[in-house]
N, C-alpha and C positions, 0 to 999 in steps of 0.2 A: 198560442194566439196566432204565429203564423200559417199556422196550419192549415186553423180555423179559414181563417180569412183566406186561404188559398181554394179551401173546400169549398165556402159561400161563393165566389167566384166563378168557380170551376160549373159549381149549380145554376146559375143564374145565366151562364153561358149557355149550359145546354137549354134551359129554358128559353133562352131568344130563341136558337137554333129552331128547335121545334117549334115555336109560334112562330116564325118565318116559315119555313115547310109547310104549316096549316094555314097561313096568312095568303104568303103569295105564289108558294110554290106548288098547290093543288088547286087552288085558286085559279091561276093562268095556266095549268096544266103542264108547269115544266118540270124538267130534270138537271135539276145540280149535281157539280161533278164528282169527284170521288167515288166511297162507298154509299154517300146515301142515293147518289144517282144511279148508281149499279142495286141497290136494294131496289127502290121505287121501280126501275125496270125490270128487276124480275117480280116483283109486286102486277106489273099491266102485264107483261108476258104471261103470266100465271093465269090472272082471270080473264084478260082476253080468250087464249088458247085452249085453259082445261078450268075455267069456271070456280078456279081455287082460290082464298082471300086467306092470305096469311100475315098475323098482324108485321107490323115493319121491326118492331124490338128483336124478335126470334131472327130473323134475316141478319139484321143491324151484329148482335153479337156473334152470331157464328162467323159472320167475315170478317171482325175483327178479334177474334180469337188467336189467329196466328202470329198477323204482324204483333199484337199487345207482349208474344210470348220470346218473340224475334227481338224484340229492342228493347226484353230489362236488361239486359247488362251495356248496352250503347248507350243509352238515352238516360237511365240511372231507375232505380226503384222506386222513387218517392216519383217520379216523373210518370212514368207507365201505371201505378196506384192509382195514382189522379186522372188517368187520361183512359181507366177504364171505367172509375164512378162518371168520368163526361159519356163515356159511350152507354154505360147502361140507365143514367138519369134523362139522356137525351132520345133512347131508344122510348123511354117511359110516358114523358112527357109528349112526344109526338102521338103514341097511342093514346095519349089521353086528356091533353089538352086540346079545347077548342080554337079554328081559327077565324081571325076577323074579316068581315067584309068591307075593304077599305076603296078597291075601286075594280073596276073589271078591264081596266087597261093594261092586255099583256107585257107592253112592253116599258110602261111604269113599275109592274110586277116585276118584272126583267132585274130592272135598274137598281132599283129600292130592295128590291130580296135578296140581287147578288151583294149591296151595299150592307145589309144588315149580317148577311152572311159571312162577310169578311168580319167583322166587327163582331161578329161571335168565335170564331176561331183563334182571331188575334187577343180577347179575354182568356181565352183557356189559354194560350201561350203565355200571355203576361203572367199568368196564373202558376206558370210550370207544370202543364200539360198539355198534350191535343188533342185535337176533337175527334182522334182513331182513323182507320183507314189508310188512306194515301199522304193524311199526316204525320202519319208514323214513321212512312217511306219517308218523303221528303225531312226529317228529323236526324233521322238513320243517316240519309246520305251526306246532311248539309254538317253533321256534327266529324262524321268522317272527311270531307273535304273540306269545313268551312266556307262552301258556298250557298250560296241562298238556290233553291231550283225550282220556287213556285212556279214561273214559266213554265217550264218541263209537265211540270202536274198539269200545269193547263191546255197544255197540247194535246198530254192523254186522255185528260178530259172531251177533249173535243172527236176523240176518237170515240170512245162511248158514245158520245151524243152523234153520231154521224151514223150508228149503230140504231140508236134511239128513230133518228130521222125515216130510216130504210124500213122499220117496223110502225111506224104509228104516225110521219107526215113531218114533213120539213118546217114545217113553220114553226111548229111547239119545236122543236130541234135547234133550227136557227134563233128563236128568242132564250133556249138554254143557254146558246152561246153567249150571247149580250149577259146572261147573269153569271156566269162563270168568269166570263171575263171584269165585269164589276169587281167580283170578291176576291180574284188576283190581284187587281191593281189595288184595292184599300190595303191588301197583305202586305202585297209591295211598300205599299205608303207606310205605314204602321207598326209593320215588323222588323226590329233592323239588325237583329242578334247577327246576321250571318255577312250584313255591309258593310265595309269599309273605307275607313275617312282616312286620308295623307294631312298631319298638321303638320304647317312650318309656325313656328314663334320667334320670335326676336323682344328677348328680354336683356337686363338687366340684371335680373334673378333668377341667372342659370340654371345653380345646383340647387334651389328651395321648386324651382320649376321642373327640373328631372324627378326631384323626388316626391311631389304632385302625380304626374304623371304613374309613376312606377306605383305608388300607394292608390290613385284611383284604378286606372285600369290595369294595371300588373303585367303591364308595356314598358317596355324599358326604352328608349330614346339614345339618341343619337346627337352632338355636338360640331357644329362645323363655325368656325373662326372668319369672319368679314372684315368689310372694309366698310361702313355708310358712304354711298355716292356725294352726299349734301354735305354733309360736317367730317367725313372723313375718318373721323371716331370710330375705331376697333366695335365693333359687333358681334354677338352669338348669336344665330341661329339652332335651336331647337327640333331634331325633325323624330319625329314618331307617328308610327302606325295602328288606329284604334277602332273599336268595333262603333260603327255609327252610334249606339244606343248609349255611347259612353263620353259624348263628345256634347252635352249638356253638363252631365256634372260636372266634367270635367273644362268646362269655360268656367262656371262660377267659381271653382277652387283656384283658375290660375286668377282672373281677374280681382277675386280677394287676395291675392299673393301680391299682384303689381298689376294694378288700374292701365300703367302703361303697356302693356305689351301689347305685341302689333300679332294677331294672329290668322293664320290663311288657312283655309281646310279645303282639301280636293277633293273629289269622290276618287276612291281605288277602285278602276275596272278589272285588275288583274291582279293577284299577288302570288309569285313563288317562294318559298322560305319557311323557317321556322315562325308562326304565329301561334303565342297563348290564347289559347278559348279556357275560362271557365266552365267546368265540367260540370250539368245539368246533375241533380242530387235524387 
């Protein structure tokens, strides 16, 4: 049944994806970044220059043939499985779904396509898979460093499109930009596998709160001994390091543990050290 339900998702993704791309991204005539903006331009380079139409699916698979083959053993089997039915269901479905005429404002196209488009990506991640391409890279790298690099992809994105620009007119280029950049930052917002949160806790209930911690995220924590400034009263403090995505369930498990606890969470900009990741299956 989870499987299921992993497969339905994963489908349903590619389906947005491709009615976005016939929605608003042929529509306004842009170029998203990744592989599908590197297909669709060689798609207009092609019948510009030598009058050839080659459907997008054939393109779509050959260029993600490689990385798919590069990251079954990093990213895990069942993960790359999944993230090759998104490549070839969404390859499908853009050749053959139709798309809607919602408004001729490119730079609403811009806004709303790069928004949907994150929003398709980040489904196939929740999913345990991704949408192929330069997600495969950025997967690769962030499971090997534990960092998040969507940025990174968007810089090279923007390389392509500056590319895009020189060949076919800056303005379809420069409104690329505005949609690429939309569906980095909803990634950024949405995706949190790879950020990280600093909590301190000051409880009461220590060691039922350590081993909270250790049973939800598989973080082990850290004890330091106080003083309360107010009452004077001996205190613990709690401090552990967890992946953003974990720091929901993990309020509701301590606060059914002790209603009282006082808890602070930081963003982690930086981390050197030993950090457990959960290992993509």
């Amino acid at each position: 049944m989870k499987i299921f339900t992993r497969i339905l998702l994963v489908t349903f993704a590619a389906a947005l994806m491709a009615m976005n791309i016939n929605t608003f991204v042929h529509s306004a005539g842009l170029l998203p970044g990744g592989f599908t903006g590197i297909v669709l331009l060689l798609q207009e380079v092609l019948q510009k220059f030598c009058s050839v139409t080659i459907p997008f699916s054939v393109f779509y698979w050959l260029l993600n043939l490689l990385p798919a083959l590069l990251c079954m053993k990093v990213i895990g089997r069942h993960t790359t499985l999944l993230s090759i039915w998104m490549i070839i269901t969404s390859g499908l479905f853009t050749d053959i779904l139709p798309g809607l005429v919602l408004t001729d404002d490119i730079l609403l196209s811009a806004v709303f396509g790069g928004i949907i488009n994150g929003v398709s990506i980040c489904l196939s991640l929740y999913a345990g898979a991704t949408s192929g391409g330069t997600d495969f890279i950025s997967i690769y790298v962030s499971e090997k460093t534990g960092r998040s690099i969507w940025n990174y992809v968007f810089a090279g994105n923007v390389v392509v499109l500056c590319v895009f620009g020189v060949l076919f007119g800056w303005t379809r280029a420069l409104y690329s930009i505005f949609f690429q950049f939309a569906s980095t930052q909803i990634l950024n917002m949405l995706y949190k596998r790879y950020q990280k949160s600093t909590l301190l806790i000051i409880s009461d209930k220590k060691d039922e709160i350590v081993t909270l911690i250790k049973e939800t995220t598989f973080h082990d924590a850290t004890v330091f001994t106080g003083e309360g400034g107010y009452t004077g009263d001996q205190k613990e403090m709690i401090y552990s390091v967890v992946s953003r995505e974990q720091i929901e369930p993990l309020f509701r498990a301590i606060k059914k543990e002790d209603p009282h606890a006082f808890i602070n969470v930081l963003d982690t900009r930086a981390l050197k050290g030993n950090f457990f990741m959960k290992k993509r299956d």
